[in-house]
C-alpha positions as CSV (number, residue, x, y, z in Angstrom):
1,X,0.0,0.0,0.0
2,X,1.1,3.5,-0.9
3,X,1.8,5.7,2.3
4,X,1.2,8.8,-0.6
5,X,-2.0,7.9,-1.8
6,X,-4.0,7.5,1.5
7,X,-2.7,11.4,2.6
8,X,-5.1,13.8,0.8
9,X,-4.7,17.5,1.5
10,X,-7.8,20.0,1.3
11,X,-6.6,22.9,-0.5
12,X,-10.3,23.8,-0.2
13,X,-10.7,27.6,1.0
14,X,-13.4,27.4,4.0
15,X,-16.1,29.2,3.8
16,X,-15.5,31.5,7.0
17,X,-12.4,32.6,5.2
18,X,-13.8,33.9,2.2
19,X,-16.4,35.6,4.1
20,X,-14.2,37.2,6.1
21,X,-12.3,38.9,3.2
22,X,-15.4,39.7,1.1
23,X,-16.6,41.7,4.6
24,X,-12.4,43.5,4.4
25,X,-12.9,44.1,1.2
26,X,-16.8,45.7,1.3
27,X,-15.1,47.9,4.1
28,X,-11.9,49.1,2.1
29,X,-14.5,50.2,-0.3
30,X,-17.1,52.1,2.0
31,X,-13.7,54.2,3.6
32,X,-12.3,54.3,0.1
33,X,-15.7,56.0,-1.3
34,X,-16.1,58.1,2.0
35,X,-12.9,59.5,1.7
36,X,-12.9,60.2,-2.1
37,X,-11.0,64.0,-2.4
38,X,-13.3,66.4,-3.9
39,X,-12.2,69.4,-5.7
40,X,-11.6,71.4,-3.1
41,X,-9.2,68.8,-1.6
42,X,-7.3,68.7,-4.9
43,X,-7.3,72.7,-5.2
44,X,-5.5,72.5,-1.5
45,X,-3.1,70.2,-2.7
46,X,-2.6,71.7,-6.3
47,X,-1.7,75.4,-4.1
48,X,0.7,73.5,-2.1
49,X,2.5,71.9,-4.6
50,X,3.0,75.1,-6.5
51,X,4.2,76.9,-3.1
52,X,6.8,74.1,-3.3
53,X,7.5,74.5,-7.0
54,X,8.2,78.0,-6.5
55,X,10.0,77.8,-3.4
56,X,8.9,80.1,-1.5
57,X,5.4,80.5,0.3
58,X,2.5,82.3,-1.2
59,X,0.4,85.1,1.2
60,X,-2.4,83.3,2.2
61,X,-4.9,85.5,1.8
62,X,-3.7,85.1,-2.2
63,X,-3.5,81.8,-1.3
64,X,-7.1,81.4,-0.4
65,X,-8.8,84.4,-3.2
66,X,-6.6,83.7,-6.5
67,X,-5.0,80.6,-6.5
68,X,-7.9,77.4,-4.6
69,X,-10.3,79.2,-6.9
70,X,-8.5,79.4,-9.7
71,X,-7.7,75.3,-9.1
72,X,-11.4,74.4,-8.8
73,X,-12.4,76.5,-12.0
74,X,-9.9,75.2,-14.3
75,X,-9.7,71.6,-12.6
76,X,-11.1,68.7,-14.3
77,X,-12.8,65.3,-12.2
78,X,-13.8,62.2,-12.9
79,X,-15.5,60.9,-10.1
80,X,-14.7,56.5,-9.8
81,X,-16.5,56.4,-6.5
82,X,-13.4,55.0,-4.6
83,X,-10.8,57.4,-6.1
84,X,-10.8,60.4,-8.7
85,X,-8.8,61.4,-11.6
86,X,-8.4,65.4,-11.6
87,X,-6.7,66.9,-15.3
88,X,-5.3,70.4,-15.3
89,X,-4.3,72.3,-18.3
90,X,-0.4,71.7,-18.4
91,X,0.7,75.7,-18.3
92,X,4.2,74.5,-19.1
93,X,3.3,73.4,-22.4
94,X,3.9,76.3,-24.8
95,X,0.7,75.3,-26.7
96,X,-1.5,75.6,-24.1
97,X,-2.2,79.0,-24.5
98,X,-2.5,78.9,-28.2
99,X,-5.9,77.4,-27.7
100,X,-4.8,73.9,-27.7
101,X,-6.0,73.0,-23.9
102,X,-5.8,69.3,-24.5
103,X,-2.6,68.7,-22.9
104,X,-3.6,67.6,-19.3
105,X,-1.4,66.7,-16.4
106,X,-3.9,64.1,-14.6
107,X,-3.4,63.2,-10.9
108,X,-4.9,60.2,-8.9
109,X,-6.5,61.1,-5.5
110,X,-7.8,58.6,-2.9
111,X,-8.0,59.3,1.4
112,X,-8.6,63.0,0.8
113,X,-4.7,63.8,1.0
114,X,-3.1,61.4,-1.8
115,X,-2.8,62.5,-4.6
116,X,-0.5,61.0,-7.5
117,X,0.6,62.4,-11.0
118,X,0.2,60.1,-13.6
């Protein structure tokens, strides 16, 4: 008699298991789509990053009246439920302001604060 034969291993996944991850996963979702950045969140982020671009800090009050508005006017979303995809006109393309506004620079944002050019 084979010793091999009469050993069988369940690679079965049990049913608690997959439960459990199906419940993770609906939760990852529901926090993923509660904390889905708005436009507002990416216009915060967008005035940050050109503070550090320039180098130097802006006043906030032109902070908060020229340059958040300015974001949320021009800014582009597409709204995926769990994440977004904001587009801005790339002003360091020299066509841009020749009327050709279809070069975008396109950033993913999930969590409210994450936000990463693609």
């Amino acid at each position: 008699m084979d010793p091999y034969v009469d050993q069988r291993v369940e690679r079965r996944a049990r049913p608690g298991r997959i439960r459990n991850l199906f419940i993770v996963l609906i939760i990852l979702a529901g926090v993923l789509a509660l904390l889905n950045p708005s436009i507002e969140d990416f216009a915060e982020y967008a005035a940050d990053d050109l503070q550090e671009m320039l180098g130097t800090p802006l006043p906030e009050g032109l902070n908060q009246t020229v340059v958040r508005p300015l974001v949320e006017n021009i800014a582009g979303r597409d709204n995926y439920i769990v994440f977004s995809v904001f587009s801005l006109p790339d002003i360091q393309d020299n066509t841009t302001f020749l009327g050709d506004i279809t070069a975008k620079k396109r950033y993913l944002g999930v969590f409210k604060i994450f936000f990463i050019e693609l």
